[in-house]
C-alpha positions in Angstrom: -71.6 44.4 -20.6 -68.1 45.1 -19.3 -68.2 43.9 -16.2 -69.6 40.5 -18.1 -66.3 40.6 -20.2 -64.5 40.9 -17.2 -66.0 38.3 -15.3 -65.4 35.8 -18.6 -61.7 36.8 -18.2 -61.0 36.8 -15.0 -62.9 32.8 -15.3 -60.3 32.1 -18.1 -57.2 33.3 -16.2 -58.3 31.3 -13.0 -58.7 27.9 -15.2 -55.4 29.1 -16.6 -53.8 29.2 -13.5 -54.9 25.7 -12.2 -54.2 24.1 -15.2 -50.6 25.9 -15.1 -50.3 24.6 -11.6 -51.2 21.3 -12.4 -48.8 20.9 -15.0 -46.5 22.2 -12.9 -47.0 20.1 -10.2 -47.1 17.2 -12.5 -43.9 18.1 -13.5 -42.2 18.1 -10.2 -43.3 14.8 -9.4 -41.6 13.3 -12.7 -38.7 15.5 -12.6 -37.9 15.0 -9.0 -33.9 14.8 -8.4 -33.3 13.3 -12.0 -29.7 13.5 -11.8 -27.7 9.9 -11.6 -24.0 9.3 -11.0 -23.8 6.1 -13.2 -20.3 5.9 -12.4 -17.1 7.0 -10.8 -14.1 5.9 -11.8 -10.2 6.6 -10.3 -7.3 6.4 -12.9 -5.0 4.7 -11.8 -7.2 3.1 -9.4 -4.7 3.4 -6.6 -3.3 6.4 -6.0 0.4 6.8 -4.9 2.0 9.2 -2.6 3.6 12.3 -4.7 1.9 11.1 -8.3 -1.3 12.4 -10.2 -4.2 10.5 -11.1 -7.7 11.3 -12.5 -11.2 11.2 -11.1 -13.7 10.2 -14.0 -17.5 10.6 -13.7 -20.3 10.2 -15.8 -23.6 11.8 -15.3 -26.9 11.2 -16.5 -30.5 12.6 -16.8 -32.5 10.3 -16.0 -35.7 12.1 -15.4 -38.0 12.8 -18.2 -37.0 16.8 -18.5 -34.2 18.7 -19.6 -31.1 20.3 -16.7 -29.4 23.5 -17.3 -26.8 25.7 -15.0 -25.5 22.4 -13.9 -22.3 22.8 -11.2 -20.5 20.0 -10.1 -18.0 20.9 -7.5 -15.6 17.9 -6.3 -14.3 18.4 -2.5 -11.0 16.5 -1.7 -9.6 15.3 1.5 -6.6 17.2 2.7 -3.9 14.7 1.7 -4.8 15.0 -2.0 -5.1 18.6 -4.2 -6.2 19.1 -7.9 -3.1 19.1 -10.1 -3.6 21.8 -12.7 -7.1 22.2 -12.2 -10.7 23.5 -11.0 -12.5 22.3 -8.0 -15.7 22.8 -10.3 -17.3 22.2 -13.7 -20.3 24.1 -15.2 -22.5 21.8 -17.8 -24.7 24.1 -19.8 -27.5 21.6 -20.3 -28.4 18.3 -20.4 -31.4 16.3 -21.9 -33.5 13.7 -20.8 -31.4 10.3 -21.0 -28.3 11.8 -21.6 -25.3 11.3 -20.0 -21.9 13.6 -19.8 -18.7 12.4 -18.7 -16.6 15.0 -16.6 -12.8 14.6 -14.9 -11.0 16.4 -12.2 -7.1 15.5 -12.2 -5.8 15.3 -8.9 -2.4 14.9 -7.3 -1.5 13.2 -3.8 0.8 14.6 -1.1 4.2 12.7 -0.6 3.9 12.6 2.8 0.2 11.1 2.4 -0.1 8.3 4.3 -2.0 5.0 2.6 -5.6 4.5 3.3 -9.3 4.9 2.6 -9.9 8.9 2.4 -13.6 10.4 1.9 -14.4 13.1 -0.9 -17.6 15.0 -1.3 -19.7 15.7 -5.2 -22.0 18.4 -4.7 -24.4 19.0 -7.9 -26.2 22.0 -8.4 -28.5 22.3 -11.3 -32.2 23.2 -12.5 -34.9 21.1 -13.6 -37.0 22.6 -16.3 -41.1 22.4 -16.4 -42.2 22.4 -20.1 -40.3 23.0 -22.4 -37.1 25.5 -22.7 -39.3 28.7 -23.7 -41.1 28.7 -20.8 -37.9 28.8 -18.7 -40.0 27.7 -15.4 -37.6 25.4 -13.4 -37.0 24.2 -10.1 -33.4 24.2 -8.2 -32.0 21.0 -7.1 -29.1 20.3 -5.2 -27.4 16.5 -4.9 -25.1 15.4 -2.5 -22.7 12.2 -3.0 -19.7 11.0 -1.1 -16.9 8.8 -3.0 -13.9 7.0 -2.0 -9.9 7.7 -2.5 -7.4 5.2 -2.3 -4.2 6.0 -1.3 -1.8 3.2 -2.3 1.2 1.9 -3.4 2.7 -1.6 -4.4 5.1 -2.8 -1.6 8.7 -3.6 -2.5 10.7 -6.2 -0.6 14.4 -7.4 -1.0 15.8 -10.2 0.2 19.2 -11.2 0.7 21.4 -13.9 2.0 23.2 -11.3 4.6 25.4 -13.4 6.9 26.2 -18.0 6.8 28.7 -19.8 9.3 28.3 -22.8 7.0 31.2 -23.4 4.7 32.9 -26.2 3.1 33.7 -28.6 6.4 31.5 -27.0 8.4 27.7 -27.7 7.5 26.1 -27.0 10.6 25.5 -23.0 11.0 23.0 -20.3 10.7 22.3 -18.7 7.5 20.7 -14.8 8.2 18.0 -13.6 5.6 17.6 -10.2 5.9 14.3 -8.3 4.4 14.3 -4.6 3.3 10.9 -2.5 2.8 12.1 -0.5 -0.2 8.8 1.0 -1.3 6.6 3.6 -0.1 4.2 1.3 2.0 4.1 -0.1 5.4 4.1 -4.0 5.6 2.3 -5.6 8.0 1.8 -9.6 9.3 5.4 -10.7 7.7 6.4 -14.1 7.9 9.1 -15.9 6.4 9.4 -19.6 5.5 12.5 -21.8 4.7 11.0 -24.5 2.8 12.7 -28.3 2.7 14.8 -29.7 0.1 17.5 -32.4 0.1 20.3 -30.6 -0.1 20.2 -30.1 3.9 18.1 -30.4 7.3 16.4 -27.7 9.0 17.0 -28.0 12.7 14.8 -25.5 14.1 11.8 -23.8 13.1 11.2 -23.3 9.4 8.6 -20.4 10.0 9.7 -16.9 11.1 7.2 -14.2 12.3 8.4 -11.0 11.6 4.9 -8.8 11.9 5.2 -5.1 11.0 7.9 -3.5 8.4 7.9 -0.2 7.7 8.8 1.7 4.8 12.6 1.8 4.3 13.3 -0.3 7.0 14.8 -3.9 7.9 14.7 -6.7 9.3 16.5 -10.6 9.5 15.5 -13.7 9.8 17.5 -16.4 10.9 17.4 -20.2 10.4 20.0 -23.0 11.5 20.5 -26.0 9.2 22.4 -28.8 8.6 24.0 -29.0 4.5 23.7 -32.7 3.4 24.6 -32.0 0.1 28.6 -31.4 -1.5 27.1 -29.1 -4.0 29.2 -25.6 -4.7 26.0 -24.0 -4.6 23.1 -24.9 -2.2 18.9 -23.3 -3.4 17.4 -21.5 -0.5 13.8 -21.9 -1.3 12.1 -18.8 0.8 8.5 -17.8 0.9 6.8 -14.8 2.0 3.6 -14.0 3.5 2.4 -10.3 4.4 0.0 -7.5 3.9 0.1 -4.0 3.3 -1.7 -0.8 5.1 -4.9 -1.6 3.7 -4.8 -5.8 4.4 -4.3 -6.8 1.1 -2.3 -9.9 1.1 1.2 -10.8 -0.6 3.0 -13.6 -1.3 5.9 -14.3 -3.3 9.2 -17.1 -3.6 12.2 -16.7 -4.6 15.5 -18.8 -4.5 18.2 -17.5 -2.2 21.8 -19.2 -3.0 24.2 -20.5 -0.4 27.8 -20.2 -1.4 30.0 -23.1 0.3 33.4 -21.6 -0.1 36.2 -23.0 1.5 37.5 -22.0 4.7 40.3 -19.9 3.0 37.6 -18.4 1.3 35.1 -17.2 4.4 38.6 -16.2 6.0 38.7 -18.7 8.8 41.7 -20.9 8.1 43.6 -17.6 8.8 41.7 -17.0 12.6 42.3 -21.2 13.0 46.0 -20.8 12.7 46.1 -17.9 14.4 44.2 -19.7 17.2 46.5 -22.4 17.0 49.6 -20.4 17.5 48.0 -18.7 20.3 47.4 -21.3 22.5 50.8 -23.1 21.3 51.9 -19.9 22.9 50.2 -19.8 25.9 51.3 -23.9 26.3 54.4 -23.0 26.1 54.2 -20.4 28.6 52.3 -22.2 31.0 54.8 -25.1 30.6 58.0 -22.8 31.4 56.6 -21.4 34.2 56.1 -24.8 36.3 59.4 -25.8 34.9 60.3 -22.6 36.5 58.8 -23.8 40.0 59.9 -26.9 39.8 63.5 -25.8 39.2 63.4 -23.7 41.9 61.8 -26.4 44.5 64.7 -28.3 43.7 67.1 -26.2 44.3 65.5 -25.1 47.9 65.0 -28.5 48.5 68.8 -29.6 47.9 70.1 -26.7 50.0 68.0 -27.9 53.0 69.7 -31.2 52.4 73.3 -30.3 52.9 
């Protein structure tokens, strides 16, 4: 009688254990890695040298069981550190369909240069088989890779640094000189006088400057011809570039020629000094061959008596 007992036992616990396996196994196959990243999101999407930003992400279950003991651990390249927080976030649980939105704030080196940089999202978490009293689960792991931008806005000046044009002399060069005043390198620069009828441009109206780094310089000059008798002449200038990453640039802006008067640029002073110079020099040439003359003369009239 016993051992028929145990044999009806031992029966039950094997079709126990099949069934719990099958469930099981079921299971795995619709839990699998259920985890999504549905999205990733920088803020401010470009992150400049020596500022903080913020690193949103939104996960999601999208498997048909519930995750507990989630760990999502964010590893950052070596240019950028976490301002005034954890490399890693615990998540006690999440059901199926349901997302949770986690952020890591994050800070960039000064000295980082611009550019693409690589960061890692590691996800540790377990899936659960049945439901949560059964606590049977399997341990996942997920590995992602996301994207950094380091980048700033560039900054260029321009000025109208040096002109030999002035009123009664409208044929000169004018100088336009280009500063890189923010924190990013400037690459392709070109510079482009553009036509207008208040004067000719004699040579080219295109410049090629290429690379400009970060607080540095550079000039462009142009020769033209001033038709106009305005006080004030409009350089039209346009600028063409890129910065570290090729995004391209291009802005105008109106430059203004002054035509001051000679007295005003300060040459009527260097004229007149000119002029009494070689008055001077005149002069001096002039006494000195009277000089040799004189004395010919006399020679000449001795030998004669």
């Amino acid at each position: 009688m016993m051992k028929q007992i145990f044999s009806i036992v031992f029966v039950i616990f094997l079709v126990g254990v099949v069934s719990a396996l099958y469930i099981e196994d079921k299971n795995t196959l619709d839990a699998g890695h259920a985890i999504r990243v549905k999205n990733v999101a920088m803020v401010p999407e470009n992150l400049v040298p020596g500022e903080e930003g913020l690193i949103a992400i939104e996960i999601e279950n999208g498997g048909n069981l519930f995750i507990d003991n989630m760990q999502v651990k964010l590893g950052l390249p070596s240019v950028v550190s976490f301002y005034k927080d954890v490399d890693k976030i615990k998540i006690s649980r999440i059901d199926p369909g349901e997302s949770k939105n986690i952020s890591f704030r994050i800070i960039a080196s000064p000295a980082a240069k611009e550019g693409l940089y690589e960061g890692s999202l590691d996800i540790d978490y377990i899936t659960h088989f049945g439901t949560s009293l059964i606590n049977v689960g399997d341990n996942q792991k997920d590995n992602y890779t996301l994207g950094i931008i380091i980048r700033s806005t560039p900054a260029l000046f321009m000025q109208l640094q040096n002109s030999e044009i002035y009123r009664g002399n409208s044929l000169g060069e004018i100088g336009v000189k280009l500063v890189n005043k923010g924190l990013s390198d400037i690459q392709f620069l070109s510079i482009e006088l553009e036509e207008s009828p208040d004067y000719d441009i004699i040579d080219e109206s295109v410049k090629y400057i290429g690379d400009l780094d970060s607080d540095d310089f550079d000039t462009a000059n142009f020769r033209i011809n001033v038709k106009s008798s305005k006080r004030e002449i409009i350089l039209p200038i346009k600028i063409e570039y890129k910065d570290s990453l090729n995004k391209a640039y291009e802005t105008q802006e109106n430059l203004v020629l002054q035509m001051r008067s000679a007295q005003e640029m300060g040459v009527a002073s260097n004229v007149f000094l000119y002029v009494v110079l070689s008055i001077i020099f005149i002069l001096g040439v002039g006494y000195f061959l009277y000089r040799r003359y004189k004395k010919k003369q006399r020679h000449k009239h001795f030998h004669h008596r």
